[in-house]
LUMDRENLO-509054 format. One record per residue (C-alpha): x, y, z; residue number from 1; residue in one letter. Coordinates in steps of 0.02 Angstrom, whole numbers, m for minus. Layout:
<sites>
SITE_X_Y_Z_NUM_A
...
</sites>
This chain:
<sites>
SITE_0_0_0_1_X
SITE_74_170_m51_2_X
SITE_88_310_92_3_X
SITE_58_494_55_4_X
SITE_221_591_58_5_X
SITE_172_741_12_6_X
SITE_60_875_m65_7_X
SITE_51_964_m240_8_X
SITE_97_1141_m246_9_X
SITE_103_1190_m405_10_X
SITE_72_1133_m583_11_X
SITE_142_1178_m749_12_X
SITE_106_1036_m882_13_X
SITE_190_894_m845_14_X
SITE_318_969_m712_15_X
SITE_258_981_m536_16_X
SITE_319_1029_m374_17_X
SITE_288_946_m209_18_X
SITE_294_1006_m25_19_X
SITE_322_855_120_20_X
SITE_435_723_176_21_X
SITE_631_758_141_22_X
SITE_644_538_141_23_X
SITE_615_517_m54_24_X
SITE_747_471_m170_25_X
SITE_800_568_m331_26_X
SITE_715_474_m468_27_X
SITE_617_369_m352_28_X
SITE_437_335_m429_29_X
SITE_274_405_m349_30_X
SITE_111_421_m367_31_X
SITE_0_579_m408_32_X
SITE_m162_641_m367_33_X
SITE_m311_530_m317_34_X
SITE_m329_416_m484_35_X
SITE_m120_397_m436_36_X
SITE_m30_457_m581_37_X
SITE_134_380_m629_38_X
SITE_268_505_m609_39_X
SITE_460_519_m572_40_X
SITE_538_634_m445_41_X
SITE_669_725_m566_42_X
SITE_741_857_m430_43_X
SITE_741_881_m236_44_X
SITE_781_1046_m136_45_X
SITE_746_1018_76_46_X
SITE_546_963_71_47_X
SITE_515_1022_m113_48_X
SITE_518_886_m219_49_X
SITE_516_914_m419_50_X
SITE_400_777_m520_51_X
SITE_397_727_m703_52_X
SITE_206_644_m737_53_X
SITE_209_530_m868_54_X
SITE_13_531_m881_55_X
SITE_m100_679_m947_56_X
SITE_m102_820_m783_57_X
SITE_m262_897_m835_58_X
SITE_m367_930_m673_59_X
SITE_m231_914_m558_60_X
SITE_m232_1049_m436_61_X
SITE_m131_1100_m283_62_X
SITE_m181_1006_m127_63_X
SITE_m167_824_m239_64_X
SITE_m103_694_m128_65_X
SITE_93_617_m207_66_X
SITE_127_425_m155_67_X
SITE_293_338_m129_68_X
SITE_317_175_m209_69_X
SITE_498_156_m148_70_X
SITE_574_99_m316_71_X
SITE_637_191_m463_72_X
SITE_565_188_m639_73_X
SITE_607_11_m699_74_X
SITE_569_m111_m817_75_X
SITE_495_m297_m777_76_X
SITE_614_m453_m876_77_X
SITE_540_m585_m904_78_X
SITE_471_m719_m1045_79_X
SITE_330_m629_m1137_80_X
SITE_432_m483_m1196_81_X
SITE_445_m530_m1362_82_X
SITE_283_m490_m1472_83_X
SITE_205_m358_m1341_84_X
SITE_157_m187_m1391_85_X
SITE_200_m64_m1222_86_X
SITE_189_106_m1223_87_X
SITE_322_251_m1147_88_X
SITE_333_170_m982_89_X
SITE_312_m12_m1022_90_X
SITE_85_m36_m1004_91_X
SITE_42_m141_m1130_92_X
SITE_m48_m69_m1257_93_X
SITE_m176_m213_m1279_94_X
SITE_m208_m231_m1100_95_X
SITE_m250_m51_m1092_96_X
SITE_m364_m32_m1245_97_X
SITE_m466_m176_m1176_98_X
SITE_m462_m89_m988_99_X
SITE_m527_112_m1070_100_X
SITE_m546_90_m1258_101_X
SITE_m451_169_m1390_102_X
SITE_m393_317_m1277_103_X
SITE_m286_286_m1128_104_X
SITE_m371_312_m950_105_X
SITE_m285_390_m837_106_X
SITE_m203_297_m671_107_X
SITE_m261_134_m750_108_X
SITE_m127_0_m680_109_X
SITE_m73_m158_m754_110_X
SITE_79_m264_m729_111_X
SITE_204_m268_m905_112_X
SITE_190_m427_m895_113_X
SITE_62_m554_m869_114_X
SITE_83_m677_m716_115_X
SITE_m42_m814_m754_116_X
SITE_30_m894_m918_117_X
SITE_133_m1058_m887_118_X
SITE_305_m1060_m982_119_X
SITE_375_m1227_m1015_120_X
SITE_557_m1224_m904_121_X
SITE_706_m1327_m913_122_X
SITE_848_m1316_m792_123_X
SITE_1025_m1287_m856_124_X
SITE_1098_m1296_m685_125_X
SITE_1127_m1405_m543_126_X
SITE_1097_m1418_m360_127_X
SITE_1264_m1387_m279_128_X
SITE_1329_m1283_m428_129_X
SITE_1423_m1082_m381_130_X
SITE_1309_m961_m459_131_X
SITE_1339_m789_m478_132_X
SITE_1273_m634_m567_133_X
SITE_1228_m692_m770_134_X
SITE_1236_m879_m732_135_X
SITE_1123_m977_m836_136_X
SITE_985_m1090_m755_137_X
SITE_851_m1141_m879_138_X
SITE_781_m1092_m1031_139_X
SITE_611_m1058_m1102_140_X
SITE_541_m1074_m1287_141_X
SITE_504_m886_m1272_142_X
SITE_459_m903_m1447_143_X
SITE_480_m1022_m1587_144_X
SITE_615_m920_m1647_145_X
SITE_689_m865_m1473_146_X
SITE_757_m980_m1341_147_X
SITE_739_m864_m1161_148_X
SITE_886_m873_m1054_149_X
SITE_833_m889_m882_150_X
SITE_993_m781_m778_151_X
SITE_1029_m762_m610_152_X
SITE_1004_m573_m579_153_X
SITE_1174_m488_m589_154_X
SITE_1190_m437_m399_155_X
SITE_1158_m621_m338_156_X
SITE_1290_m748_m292_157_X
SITE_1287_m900_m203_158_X
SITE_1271_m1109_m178_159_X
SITE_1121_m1153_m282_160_X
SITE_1036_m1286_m153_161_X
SITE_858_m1302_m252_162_X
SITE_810_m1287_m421_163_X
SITE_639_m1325_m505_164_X
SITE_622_m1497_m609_165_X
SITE_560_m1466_m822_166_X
SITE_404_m1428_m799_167_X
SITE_286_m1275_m822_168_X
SITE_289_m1113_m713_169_X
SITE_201_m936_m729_170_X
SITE_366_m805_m716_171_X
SITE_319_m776_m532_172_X
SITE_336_m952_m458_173_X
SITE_505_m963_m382_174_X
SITE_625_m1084_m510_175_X
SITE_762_m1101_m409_176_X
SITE_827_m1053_m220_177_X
SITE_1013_m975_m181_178_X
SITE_1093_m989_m18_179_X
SITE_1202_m818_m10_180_X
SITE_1271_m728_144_181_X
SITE_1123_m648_168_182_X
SITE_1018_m818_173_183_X
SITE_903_m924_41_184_X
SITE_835_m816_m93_185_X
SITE_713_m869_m207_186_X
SITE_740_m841_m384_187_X
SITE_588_m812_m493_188_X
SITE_559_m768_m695_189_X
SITE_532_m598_m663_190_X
SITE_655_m471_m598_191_X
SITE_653_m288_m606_192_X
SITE_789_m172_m683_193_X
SITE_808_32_m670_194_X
SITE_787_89_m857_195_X
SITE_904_243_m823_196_X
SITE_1056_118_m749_197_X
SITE_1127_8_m896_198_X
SITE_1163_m166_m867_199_X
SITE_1341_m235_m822_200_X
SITE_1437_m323_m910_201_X
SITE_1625_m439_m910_202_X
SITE_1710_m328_m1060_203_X
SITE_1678_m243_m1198_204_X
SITE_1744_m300_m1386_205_X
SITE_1801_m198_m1528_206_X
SITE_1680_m175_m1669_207_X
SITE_1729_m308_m1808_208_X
SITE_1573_m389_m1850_209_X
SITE_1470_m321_m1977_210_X
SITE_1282_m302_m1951_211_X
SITE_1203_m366_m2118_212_X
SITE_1068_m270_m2167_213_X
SITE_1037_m316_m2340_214_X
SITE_1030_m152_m2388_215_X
SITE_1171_m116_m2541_216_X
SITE_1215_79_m2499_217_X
SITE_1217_22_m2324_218_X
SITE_1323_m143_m2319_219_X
SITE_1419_m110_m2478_220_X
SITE_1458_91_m2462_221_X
SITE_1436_111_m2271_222_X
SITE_1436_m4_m2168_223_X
SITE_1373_m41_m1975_224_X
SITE_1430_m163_m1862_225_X
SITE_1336_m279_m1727_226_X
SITE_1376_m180_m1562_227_X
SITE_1376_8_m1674_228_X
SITE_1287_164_m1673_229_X
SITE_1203_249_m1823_230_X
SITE_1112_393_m1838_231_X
SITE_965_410_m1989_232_X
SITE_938_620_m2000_233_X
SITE_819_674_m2150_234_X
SITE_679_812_m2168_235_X
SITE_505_766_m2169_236_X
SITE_452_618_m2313_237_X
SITE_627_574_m2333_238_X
SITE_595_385_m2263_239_X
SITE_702_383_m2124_240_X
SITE_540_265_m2057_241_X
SITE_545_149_m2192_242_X
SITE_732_135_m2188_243_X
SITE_730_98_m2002_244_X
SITE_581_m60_m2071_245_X
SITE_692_m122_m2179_246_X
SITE_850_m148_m2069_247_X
SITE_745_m205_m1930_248_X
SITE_664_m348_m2069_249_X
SITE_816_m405_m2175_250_X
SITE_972_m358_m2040_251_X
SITE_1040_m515_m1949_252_X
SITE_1010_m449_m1784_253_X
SITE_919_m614_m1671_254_X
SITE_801_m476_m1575_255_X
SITE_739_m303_m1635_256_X
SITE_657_m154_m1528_257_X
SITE_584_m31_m1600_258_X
SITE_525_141_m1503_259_X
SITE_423_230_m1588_260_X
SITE_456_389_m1487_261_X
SITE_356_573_m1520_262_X
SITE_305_511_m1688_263_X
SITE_149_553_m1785_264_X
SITE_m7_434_m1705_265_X
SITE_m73_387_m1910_266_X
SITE_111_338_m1935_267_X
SITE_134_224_m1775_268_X
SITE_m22_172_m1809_269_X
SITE_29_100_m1988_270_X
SITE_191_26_m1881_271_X
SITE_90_m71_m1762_272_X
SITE_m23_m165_m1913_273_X
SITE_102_m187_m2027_274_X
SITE_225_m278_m1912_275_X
SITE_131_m413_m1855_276_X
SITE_87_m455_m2031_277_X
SITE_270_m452_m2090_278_X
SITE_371_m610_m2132_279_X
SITE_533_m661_m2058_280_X
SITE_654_m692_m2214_281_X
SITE_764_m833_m2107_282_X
SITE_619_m917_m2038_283_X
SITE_451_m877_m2135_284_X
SITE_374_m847_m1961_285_X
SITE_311_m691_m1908_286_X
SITE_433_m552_m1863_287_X
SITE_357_m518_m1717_288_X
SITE_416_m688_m1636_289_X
SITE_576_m596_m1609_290_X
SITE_515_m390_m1602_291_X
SITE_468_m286_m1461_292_X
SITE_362_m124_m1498_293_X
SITE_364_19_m1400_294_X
SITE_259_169_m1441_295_X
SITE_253_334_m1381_296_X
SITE_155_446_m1501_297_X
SITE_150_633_m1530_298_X
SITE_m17_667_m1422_299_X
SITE_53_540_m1268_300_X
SITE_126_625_m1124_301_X
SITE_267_716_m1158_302_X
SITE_363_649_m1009_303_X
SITE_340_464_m1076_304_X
SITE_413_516_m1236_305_X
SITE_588_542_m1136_306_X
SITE_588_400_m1039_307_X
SITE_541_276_m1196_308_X
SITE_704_277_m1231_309_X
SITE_767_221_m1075_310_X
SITE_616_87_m1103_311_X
SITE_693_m7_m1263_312_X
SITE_868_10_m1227_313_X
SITE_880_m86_m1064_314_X
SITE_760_m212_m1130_315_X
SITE_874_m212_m1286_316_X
SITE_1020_m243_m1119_317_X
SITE_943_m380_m1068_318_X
SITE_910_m492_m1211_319_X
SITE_1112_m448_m1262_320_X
SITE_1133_m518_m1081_321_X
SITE_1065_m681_m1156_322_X
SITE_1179_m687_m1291_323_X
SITE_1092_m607_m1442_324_X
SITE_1106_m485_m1544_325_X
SITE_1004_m347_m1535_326_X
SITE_966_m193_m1644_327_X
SITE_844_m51_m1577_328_X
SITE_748_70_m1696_329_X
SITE_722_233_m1599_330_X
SITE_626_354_m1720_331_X
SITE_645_482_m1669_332_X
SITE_782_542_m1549_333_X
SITE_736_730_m1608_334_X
SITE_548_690_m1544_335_X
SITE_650_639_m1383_336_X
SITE_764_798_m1358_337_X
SITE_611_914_m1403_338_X
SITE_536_813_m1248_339_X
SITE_718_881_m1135_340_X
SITE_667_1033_m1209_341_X
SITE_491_1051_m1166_342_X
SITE_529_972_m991_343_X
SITE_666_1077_m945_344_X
SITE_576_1220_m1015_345_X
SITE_428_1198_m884_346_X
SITE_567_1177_m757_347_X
SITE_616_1349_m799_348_X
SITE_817_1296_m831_349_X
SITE_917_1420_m944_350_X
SITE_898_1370_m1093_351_X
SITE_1053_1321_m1215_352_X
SITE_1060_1344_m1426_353_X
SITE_880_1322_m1487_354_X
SITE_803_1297_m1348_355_X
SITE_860_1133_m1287_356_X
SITE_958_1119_m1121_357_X
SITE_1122_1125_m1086_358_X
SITE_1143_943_m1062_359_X
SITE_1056_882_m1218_360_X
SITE_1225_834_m1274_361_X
SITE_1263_710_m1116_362_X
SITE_1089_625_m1126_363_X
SITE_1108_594_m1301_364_X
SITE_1295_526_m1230_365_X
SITE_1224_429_m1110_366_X
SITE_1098_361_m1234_367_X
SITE_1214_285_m1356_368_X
SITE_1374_249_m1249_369_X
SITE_1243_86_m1203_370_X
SITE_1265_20_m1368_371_X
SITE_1424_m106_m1419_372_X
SITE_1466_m270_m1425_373_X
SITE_1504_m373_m1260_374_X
SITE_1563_m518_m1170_375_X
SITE_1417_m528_m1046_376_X
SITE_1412_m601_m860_377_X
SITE_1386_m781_m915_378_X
SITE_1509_m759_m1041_379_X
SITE_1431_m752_m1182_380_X
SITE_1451_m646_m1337_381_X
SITE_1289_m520_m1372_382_X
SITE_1266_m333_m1427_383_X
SITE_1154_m206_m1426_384_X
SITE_1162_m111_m1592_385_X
SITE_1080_68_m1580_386_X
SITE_991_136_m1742_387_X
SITE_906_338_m1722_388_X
SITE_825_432_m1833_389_X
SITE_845_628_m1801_390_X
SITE_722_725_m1890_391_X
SITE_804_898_m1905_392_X
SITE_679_1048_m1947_393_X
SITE_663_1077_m2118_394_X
SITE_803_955_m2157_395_X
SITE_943_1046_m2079_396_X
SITE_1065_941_m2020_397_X
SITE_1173_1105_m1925_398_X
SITE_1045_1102_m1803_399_X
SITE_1086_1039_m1627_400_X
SITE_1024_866_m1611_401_X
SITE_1109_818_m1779_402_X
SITE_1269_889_m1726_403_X
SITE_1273_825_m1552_404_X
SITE_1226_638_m1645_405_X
SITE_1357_652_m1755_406_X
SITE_1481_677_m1599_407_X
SITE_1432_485_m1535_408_X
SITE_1404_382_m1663_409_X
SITE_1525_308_m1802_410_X
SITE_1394_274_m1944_411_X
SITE_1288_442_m2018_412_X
SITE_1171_375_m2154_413_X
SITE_1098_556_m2211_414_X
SITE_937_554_m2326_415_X
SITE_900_684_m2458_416_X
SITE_764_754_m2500_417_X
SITE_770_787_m2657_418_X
SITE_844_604_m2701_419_X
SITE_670_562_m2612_420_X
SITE_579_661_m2733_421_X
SITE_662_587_m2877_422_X
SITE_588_428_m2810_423_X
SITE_771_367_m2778_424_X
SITE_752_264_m2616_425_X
SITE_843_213_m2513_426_X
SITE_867_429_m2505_427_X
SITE_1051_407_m2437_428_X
SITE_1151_550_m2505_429_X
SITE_1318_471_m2545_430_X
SITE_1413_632_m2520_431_X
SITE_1372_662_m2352_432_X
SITE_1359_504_m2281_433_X
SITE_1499_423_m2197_434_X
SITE_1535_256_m2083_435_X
SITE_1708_263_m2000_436_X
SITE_1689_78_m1976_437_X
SITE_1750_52_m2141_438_X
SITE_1919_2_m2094_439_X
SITE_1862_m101_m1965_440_X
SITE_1756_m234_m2064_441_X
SITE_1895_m266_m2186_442_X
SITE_1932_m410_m2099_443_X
SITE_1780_m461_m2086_444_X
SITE_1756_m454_m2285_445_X
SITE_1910_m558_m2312_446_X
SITE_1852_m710_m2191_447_X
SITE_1711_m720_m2307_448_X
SITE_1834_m696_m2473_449_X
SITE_1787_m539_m2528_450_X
SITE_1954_m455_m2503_451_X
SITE_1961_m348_m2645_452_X
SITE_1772_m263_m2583_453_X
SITE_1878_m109_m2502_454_X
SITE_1973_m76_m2652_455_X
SITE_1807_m90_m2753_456_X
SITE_1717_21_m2622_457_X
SITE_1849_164_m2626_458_X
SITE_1828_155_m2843_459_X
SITE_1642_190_m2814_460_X
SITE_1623_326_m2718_461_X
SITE_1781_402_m2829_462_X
SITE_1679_385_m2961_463_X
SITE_1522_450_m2874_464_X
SITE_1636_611_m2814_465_X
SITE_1711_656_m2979_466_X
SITE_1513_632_m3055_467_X
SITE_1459_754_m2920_468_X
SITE_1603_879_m2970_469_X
SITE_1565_842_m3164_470_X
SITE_1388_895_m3135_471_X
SITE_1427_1073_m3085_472_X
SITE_1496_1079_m3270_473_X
SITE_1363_1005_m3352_474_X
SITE_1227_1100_m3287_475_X
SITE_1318_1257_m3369_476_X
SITE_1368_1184_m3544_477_X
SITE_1286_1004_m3554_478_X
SITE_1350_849_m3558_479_X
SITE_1396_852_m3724_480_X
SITE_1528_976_m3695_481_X
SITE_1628_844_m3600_482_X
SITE_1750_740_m3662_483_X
SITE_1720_544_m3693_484_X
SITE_1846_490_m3534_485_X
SITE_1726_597_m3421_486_X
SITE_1569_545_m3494_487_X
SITE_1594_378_m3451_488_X
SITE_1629_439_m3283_489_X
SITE_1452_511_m3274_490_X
SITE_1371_353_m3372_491_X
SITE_1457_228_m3240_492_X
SITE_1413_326_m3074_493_X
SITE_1231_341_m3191_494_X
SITE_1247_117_m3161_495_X
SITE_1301_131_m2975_496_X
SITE_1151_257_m2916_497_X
SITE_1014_148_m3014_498_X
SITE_1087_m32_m3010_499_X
SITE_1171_m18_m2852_500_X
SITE_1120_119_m2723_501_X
SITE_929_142_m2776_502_X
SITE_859_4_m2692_503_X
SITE_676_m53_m2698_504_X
SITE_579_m129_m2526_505_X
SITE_417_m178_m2631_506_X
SITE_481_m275_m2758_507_X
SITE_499_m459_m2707_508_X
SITE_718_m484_m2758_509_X
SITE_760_m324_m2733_510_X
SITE_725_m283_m2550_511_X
SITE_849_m370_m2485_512_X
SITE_1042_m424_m2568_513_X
SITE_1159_m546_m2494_514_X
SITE_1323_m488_m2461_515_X
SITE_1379_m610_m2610_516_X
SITE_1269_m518_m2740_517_X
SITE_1333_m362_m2683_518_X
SITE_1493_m370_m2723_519_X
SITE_1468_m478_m2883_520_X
SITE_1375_m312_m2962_521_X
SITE_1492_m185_m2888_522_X
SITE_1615_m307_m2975_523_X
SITE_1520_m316_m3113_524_X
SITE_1491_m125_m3129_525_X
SITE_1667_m76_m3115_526_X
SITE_1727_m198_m3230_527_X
SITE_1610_m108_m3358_528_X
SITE_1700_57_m3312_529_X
SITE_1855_m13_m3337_530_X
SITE_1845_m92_m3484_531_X
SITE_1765_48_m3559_532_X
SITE_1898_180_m3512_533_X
SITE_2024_59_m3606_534_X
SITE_1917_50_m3769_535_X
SITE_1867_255_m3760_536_X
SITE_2064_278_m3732_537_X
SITE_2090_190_m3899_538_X
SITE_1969_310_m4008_539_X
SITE_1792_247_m3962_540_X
SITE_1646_354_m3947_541_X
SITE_1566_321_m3782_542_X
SITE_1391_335_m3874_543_X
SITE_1421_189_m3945_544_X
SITE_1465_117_m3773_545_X
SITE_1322_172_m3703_546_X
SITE_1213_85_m3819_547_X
SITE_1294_m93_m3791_548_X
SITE_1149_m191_m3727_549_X
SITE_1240_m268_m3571_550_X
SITE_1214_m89_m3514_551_X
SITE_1028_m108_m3501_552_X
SITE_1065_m288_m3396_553_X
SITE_1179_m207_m3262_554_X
SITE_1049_m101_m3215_555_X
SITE_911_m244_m3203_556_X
SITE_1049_m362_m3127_557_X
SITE_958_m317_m2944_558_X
SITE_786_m364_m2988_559_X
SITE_800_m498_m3115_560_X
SITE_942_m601_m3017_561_X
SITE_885_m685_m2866_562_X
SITE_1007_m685_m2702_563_X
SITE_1028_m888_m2730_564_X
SITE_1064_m841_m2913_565_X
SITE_1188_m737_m2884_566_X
SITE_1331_m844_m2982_567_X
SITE_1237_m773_m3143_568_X
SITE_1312_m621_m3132_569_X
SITE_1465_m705_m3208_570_X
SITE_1366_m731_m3348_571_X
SITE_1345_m550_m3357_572_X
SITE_1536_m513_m3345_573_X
SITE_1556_m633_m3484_574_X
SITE_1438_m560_m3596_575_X
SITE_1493_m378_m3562_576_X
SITE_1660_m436_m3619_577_X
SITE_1611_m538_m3776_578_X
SITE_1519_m364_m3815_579_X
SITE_1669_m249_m3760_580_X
SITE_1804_m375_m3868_581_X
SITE_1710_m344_m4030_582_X
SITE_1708_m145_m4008_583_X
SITE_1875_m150_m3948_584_X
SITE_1928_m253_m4099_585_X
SITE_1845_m117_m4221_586_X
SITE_1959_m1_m4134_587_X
SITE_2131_m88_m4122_588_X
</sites>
């Protein structure tokens, strides 16, 4: 039973301040009003305390009772994680729609997750065994795609002296009984876990594993690794959404979150039908068998919004913990600091550039520092790969969020709008994009015998440079005006924006491309270019180049090869040199 610790004495939004007891604990959770708002205390100064509510204030007035709960905002762990829908704070969205409709009621409480359902356990450890913090006992089919990893909570350590036979348990039932110093403790499914405190951890390991997306401008031009941080920015309609669907559908990451955080409510909406209906490519199953959802719409509380965040990353934390490999959608982190802003706004803080507080840049720190790759407790090997949109007003990417991004992560994958409104998507401009884990994949491409795809790499986006350069010309004299040896240039960065970089998520082949097709048509591509410079060198017109028909198949190589099919693309090489050898023999 909550006790009363104090009394509201003033309002302002979301922000309120507190008069009573001086025994509450910064971020410690309470409880608001009469229908007991969630809330967080955010600041303390002798008896005043300073409260975040993460439900709609309307109505509150001074006077309101505030409830202590003891604990700070956390997170429950458990089996039953995977497919749920929660919102800011971790209700689940179902539970709640069913409880007050299609609108939220305020103070409703529900538990995460549900304690009746029976999960089929079997134990992993013995009686008599050491265990310590990230020690595996059991394991549940959380899913038919995900095994759940039953730990021992990271604080615990002990003599196991009971553990519970295969069998089926709801996540409350104790499964297995520690003697420590302190005593037997009962261990149970659930566990709790502060959102704002990450998760420890044995070490962390450098980032050398690639995270496959499927996508060709990502994986081929610039790439991300399991354990990295990318950031998405792009102005309104440049599909930084869509992008973020198709990594989290096609990467090889075992577990994806995605927060939908401040975004449009017709938008999330389309989010939270479409992914239950989507198809896992590795399994044929649905992709929600190994996705979380958490949404936190535009018209939700803006004190949710912030701590969303918090939400999917230390659920994201815990499945790493496990041993998997997790990647986590957050769209949008600019939704998120225009949350800090609002907040800290109400709280009457001086304000920084824009508007946004001085610390914007350490939260955002704080934020992505939790990504990377790392040997957990158990010793295992998981990572927690951090994706974030930033949707900078009217697509300008000086603003403050965007800069302070680009400050912490390694991988900036920066959509155009106007290669959106040419209907080139993926919209990553290939001129200001960057991934400066470039040089540490190499490796990682020659274990799988594609050592020449750095040299091949650098070629491209040579070529794309120079094109860009090229342009400024021929938008003042046309391209006639050029000579042959940079026309080609033009003509083969003309085959690496349409066959390689444009990219289509509708069509059936060319969603996704293995890493093997990939490089075959980059291979292919620049093999054109090359041979071409040799013949144009010798006297040949590139018009007459351009009108070779193997020119037509490079660009259809991503849609009318299949990923199994990739091999044919040496077909394609041999026919583009049959075709080059006869030109180059007119020419000799």
């Amino acid at each position: 039973m909550s006790t009363q610790i104090a009394e509201v004495v003033w309002v302002n939004g979301p922000v309120i301040r507190a008069r009573g007891s001086q025994h509450v604990g910064m971020l410690e959770v309470v409880e608001v009003g009469d229908e007991h708002l969630i809330a967080e205390v955010i600041g303390l100064e002798r008896d005043t305390l300073t409260i975040q509510v993460y439900e709609e204030t309307s109505g509150l007035r001074p006077g309101a009772p505030v409830f202590s709960t003891g604990y700070p905002l956390s997170v429950e762990l458990g089996p039953g994680l995977l497919q749920s829908i929660f919102d800011g704070i971790q209700r689940p969205l179902p539970v709640l729609e069913l409880r007050s409709g299609a609108y939220i009621g305020r103070g409703i409480k529900t538990t995460p997750l549900y304690r009746k359902q029976e999960w089929d356990f079997t134990p992993r450890a013995q009686v008599g065994d050491h265990v310590q913090g990230g020690t595996l006992l059991g394991t549940v089919p959380e899913t038919a795609l995900i095994e759940h990893r039953v730990m021992a909570p990271p604080d615990m350590d002990g003599i196991l002296t009971w553990i519970a036979p295969e069998g089926k348990y709801t996540i409350v039932d104790p499964i297995a009984r520690l003697q420590t110093q302190h005593g037997e403790q009962d261990i149970a499914m659930l566990r709790r876990w502060p959102v704002r405190r990450p998760r420890p951890y044995q070490r962390r390991l450098p980032p050398t594993e690639m995270l496959v997306t499927g996508q060709r401008a990502l994986d081929t031009f610039f790439p991300m690794v399991k354990g990295g941080t990318a950031a998405i920015p792009g102005g309104f309609g440049a599909g930084k959404t869509i992008t973020q669907h198709q990594v989290a559908k096609w990467s090889d990451a075992d577990v994806v979150i995605y927060v939908g955080c401040g975004e449009r409510g017709n938008e999330m909406t389309e989010v939270l039908q479409e992914f239950p209906e989507l198809t896992d490519p590795r399994s044929g199953r649905s992709l929600m068998e190994r996705t979380i959802l958490i949404a936190n719409t535009s018209n939700m509380p803006v004190a949710a919004r912030e701590a969303s965040i918090y939400t999917g990353v230390t659920l994201a934390e815990y499945y790493r913990d496990m041993g998997y490999h997790v990647a986590i959608m957050a769209d949008s982190t600019s939704r998120w600091a225009e949350a800090l802003r609002e907040i800290s706004g109400r709280l009457e803080e001086m304000p920084a550039e824009e508007g946004y507080p001085a610390y914007l840049a350490a939260r955002l720190a704080e934020f992505y520092e939790r990504a990377g790759r790392m040997v957990t407790l158990s010793g295992a090997t998981g990572s927690v790969s951090i994706i974030g949109a930033v949707s900078p007003p009217g697509g300008d990417f000086s603003e403050p969020v965007t800069q302070h991004t680009k400050r912490f992560i390694r991988c900036f994958w920066a959509l155009d709008k106007s290669l959106a409104s040419a209907r080139h998507f993926p919209a990553i401009n290939w001129l200001d994009s960057y991934s400066e884990y470039v040089d540490e994949v190499v490796d990682w491409w020659k274990a799988r015998g594609y050592a020449d795809w750095h040299s091949l790499r650098t070629q491209a986006m040579d070529i794309l440079q120079r094109e860009s350069r090229l342009q400024q010309i021929v938008k003042l004299v046309g391209p006639d005006a050029l000579p042959d040896d940079q026309r080609l240039i033009l003509e083969t960065a003309r085959l690496l924006r349409e066959g390689i970089l444009q990219q289509s998520a509708l069509d059936s082949v060319d969603a996704s491309a293995t890493i093997e097709k990939q490089i075959r048509m980059l291979r292919a591509i620049l093999h054109f270019h090359d041979r071409a410079a040799r013949i144009i060198a010798k006297g040949c017109p590139i018009i007459l180049i351009h009108s070779l028909p193997v020119v037509n198949t490079l660009v259809r190589m991503k849609t009318s090869i299949a990923n199994e099919n990739a091999s044919e693309i040496d077909a394609v090489i041999t026919g583009l040199d049959a075709q080059m050898d006869q030109l180059e023999r007119e020419y000799a």
